[in-house]
N, C-alpha and C positions, 0 to 999 in steps of 0.2 A: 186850784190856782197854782199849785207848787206845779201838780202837774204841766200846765201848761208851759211854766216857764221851763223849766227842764227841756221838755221837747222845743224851744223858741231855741233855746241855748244849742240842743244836738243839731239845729237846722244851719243857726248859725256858723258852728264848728265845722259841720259838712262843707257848706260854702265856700268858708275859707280853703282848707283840702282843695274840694274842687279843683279853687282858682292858682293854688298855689303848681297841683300837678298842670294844670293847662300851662300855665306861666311854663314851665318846668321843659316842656313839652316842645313848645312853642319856641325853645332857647337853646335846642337839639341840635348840634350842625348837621346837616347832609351828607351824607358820603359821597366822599371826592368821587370823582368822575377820573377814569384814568383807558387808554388803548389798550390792548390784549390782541395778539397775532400768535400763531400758533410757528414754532421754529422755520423756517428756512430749508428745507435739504436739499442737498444739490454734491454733485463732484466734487472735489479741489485737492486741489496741489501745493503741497508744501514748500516754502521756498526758506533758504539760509540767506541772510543778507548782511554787505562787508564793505567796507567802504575801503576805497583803494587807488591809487594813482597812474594814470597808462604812462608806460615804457614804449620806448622803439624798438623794434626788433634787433635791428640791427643802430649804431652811431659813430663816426667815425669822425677825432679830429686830423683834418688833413695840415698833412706837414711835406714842406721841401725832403727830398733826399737826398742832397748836394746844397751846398750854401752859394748865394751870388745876389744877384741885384733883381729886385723882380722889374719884370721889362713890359707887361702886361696882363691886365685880368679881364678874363674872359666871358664873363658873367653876370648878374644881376639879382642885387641883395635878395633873398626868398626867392628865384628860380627852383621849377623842377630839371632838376640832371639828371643823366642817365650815366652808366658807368662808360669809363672811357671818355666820357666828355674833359674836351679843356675847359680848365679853371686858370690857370696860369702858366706866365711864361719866365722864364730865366734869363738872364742874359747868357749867350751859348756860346760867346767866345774862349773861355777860360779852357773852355771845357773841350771842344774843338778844338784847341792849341794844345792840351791836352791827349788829344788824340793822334796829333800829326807826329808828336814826339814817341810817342807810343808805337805808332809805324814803321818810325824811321828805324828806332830799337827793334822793332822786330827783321826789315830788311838787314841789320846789323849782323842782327845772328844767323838769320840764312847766307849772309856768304860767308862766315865763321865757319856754321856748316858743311857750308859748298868745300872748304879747306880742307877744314878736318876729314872730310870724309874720300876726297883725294890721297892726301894723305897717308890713310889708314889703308884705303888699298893699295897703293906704292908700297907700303910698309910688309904686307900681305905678303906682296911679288916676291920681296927683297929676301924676306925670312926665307921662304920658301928655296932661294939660291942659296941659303944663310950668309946675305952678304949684312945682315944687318942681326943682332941680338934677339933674344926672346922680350928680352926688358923692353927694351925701344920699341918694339912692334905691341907690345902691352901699352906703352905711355901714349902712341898714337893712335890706339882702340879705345883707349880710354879720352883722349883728347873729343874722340866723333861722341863719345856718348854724351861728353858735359856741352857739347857744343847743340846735340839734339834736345836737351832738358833745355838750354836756354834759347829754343825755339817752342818749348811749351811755355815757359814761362812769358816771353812774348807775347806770345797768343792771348796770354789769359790777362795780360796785360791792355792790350788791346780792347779787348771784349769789357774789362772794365771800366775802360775810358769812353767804349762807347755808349754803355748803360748810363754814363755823366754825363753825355750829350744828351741819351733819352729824357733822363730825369731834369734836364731843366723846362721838360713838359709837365705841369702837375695836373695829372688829370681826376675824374670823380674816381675812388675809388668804390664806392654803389650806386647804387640810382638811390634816389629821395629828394627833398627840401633840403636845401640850400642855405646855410645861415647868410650874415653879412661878409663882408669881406672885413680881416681884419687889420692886414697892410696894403698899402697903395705903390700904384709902380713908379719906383726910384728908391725905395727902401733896400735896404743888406738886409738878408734872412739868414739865419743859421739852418742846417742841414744835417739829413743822417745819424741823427738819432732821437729816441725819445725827451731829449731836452730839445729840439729844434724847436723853434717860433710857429705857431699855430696861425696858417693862414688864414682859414675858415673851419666850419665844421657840415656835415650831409649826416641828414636822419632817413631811416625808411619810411613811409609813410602807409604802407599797406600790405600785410596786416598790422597791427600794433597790437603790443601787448598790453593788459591790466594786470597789474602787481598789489598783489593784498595779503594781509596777514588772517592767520584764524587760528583758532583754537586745537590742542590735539584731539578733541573729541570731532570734531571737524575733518583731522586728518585719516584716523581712523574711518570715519564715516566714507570717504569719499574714494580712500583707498580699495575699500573693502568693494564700491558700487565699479571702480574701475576696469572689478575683474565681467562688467556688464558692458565696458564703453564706456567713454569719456562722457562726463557730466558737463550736460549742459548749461550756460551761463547767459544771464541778460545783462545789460548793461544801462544806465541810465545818467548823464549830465546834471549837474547839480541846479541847473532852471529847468527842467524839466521833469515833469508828472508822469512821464509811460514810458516803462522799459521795452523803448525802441530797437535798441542794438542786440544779437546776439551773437554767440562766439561757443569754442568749450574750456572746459579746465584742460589744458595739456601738463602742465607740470608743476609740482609740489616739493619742496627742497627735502634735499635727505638727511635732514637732523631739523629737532626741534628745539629751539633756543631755552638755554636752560634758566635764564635769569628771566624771560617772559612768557615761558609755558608756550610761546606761539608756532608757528612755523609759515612758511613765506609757499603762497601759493600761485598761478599764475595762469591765465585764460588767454586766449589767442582769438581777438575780434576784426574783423573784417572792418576796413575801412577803404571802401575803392573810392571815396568820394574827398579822403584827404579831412576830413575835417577833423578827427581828433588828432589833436597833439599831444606829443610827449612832455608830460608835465602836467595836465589836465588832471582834476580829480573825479570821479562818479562815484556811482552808489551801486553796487552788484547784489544781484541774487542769486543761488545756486537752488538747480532743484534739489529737494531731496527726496523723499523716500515716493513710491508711484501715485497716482491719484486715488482716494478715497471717499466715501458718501462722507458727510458729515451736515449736523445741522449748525446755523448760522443766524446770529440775533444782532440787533443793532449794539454797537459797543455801550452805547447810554445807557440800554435795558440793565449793566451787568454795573452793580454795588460790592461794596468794602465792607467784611465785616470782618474786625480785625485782619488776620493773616489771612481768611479765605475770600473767595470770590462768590456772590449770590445770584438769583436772579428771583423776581418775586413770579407766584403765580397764582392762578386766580382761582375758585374754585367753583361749581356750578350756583351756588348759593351765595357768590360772591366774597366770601372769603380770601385773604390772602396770607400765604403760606411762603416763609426762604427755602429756596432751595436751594444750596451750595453746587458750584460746579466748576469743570476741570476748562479751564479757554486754551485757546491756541491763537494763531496768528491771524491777522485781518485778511480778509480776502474781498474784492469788490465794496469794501468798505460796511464790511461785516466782521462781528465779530463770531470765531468758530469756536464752537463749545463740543468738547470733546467728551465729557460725561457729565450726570448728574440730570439731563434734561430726557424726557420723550418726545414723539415728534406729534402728539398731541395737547401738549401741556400749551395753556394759554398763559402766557410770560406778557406782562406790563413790558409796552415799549415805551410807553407815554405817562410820564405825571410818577415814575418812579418816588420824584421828590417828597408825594402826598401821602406815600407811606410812614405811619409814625411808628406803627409797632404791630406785629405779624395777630394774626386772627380778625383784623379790621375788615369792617366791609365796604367796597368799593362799587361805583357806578361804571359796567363794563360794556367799554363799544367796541366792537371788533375792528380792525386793524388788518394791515398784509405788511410784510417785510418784503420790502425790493432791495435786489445790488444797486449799488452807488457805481454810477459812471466813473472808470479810472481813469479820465481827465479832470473830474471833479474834486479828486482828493486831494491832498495840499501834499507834496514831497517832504519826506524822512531826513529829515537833516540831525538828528541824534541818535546813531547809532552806540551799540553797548560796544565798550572795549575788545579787542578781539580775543584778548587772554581772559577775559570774565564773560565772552560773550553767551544770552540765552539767544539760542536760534529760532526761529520763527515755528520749527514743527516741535519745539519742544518747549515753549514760554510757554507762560499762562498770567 
């Protein structure tokens, strides 16, 4: 009888067991379900990017070069001019009144001349009989000479007066865009020098330059690439997503700013269409260094652990493993990993979130990594400082 009970009791205690592992069992989660594509390789190109503001080439504010009444403008607010074109007119009397007394001075001293130099040969005749002194025949060679300086002085008197008649033409001094006008005719303007009144102003408009600052490792960099040819530059508008425009670096300033580590760079963009202006801001890219293979994962795939960068990966038994690795810049809307990966490694693009701690096992569907159309990407509008800047072929 003990017997039996004994074994009733080990049935019982089994039982329970049993049901407690099935419970146990039954209350297991699944493992997450997460993508795995194997890297990306492909070409690419490194690019630096700076955000910067376009210049004119050339800007000129136009000014009188004689003062008077302005009598007429020529013009139309934002016209393109060409150089030589009228912009305004002067009132031309002054100046022509000007000029007639200027003439008259000068007919003055031609028969002064005409005198003296009679004169001075009688004078000649006379010595020569010695009916006249050495003195005398000297005061009236010297009478011809002050009398022929005050026929250059005429001249040039002249020619002044009538450069004042020119100048009450003010014409474009380059070709470009046209500001407003900034007086009306019947106004007095001052003239002739850099305090005169500012009538308008003419910008070039094609090429224009872009004006950006960068880093000395920058300078170095580019200096160095210059003994290959000038480095080429894109260019891109602040609403817009593709670096449409291009241009190259032509010039780099010859000192580097000692209170911002920076120095002042400057690209030369083709604009026949007129549409950028000076004043405008964009976003530039320089290449940099030549194109190389590299492999490339979605940015999501790529985790924070502490100060390094991860990416998880999978293992044939489904295991998952971190692997730390070196990024670089986005390209087609990829992120490019520079070490730490093989181009067989199945890297989680998908449900990275599900990872909670490395050695878990995971439900693995294969995947493919595509480029992101570069009208799909949303435009960079926080660029690094240019005195702190990481560049694009050297971030991570």
């Amino acid at each position: 009888m003990r017997t039996v009970k004994i074994v009733a009791a080990s049935a019982i205690m089994a039982a329970v067991l049993y049901g407690c592992s099935s419970k146990s069992e039954a209350q297991a989660p699944p493992a997450p379900a997460v993508t795995v594509a194997t890297p990306l390789v492909q070409d690419v190109q490194d690019w630096d990017e700076f955000t910067g503001r376009f210049e004119a080439t050339q800007s000129v504010e136009v000014r009188a070069r004689v003062g008077g009444y302005i009598q007429g403008v020529h013009f139309r607010d934002g016209d393109y001019v060409r150089r030589g074109q009228l912009l305004f007119t002067l009132d031309p009397r002054p100046a022509q009144a000007a000029l007639a007394a200027a003439r008259a001075q000068l007919a003055q001293a031609q028969a002064q001349l005409t005198l003296a130099r009679a004169e001075s040969e009688r004078a000649e005749t006379l010595l020569a009989s010695q009916a006249i002194s050495q003195a005398e025949a000297d005061t009236r060679r010297g009478a011809l000479q002050t009398a022929e300086a005050a026929i250059a002085a005429a001249n040039a008197n002249v020619r002044a007066r009538q450069l004042d008649v020119e100048f009450t033409r003010v014409t474009a001094p380059i070709s470009g865009r046209v500001s407003d006008r900034r007086v009306d005719a019947g106004n007095l303007v001052a003239g002739g020098s850099s305090a005169a009144d500012v009538l308008t102003t003419v910008v070039s408009s094609a090429p224009i330059h872009f004006v950006f600052d960068g880093s000395e490792a920058v300078l170095l960099k580019y200096q160095r690439q210059a003994r290959r040819g000038a480095a080429p530059i894109e260019v891109r508008l602040q609403d817009e997503s593709d670096y449409s425009r291009s241009g190259t670096l032509d010039f780099t300033d010859n000192a580097v700013d000692t209170a911002s580590g920076v120095v002042r760079l400057r690209a030369v963009i083709a604009n026949a269409d007129g549409f950028l202006k000076p004043g405008m801001f964009g976003q530039a890219r320089l290449a940099g260094a030549g194109s190389y293979q590299a492999m490339l994962v979605p940015d999501a795939a790529i985790a924070t652990d502490q100060a390094r960068r991860i990416v998880y990966v999978v293992a044939n038994d489904g295991s998952v493993s971190p692997r730390p690795v070196q990024t670089g810049p986005l390209v087609d809307g990829l992120r490019v990993v520079r070490a730490g990966l093989r181009p067989d490694d199945r890297v989680i693009i998908n449900g990275v979130q599900r990872i909670q701690q490395p050695g878990m096992k995971v439900q693995a569907t294969n995947g493919r990594i595509q480029p992101v159309a570069r009208e799909d990407q949303a435009p960079v509008t926080t660029p690094a400082p240019a005195s702190t800047a990481t560049f694009a072929n050297s971030a991570g």
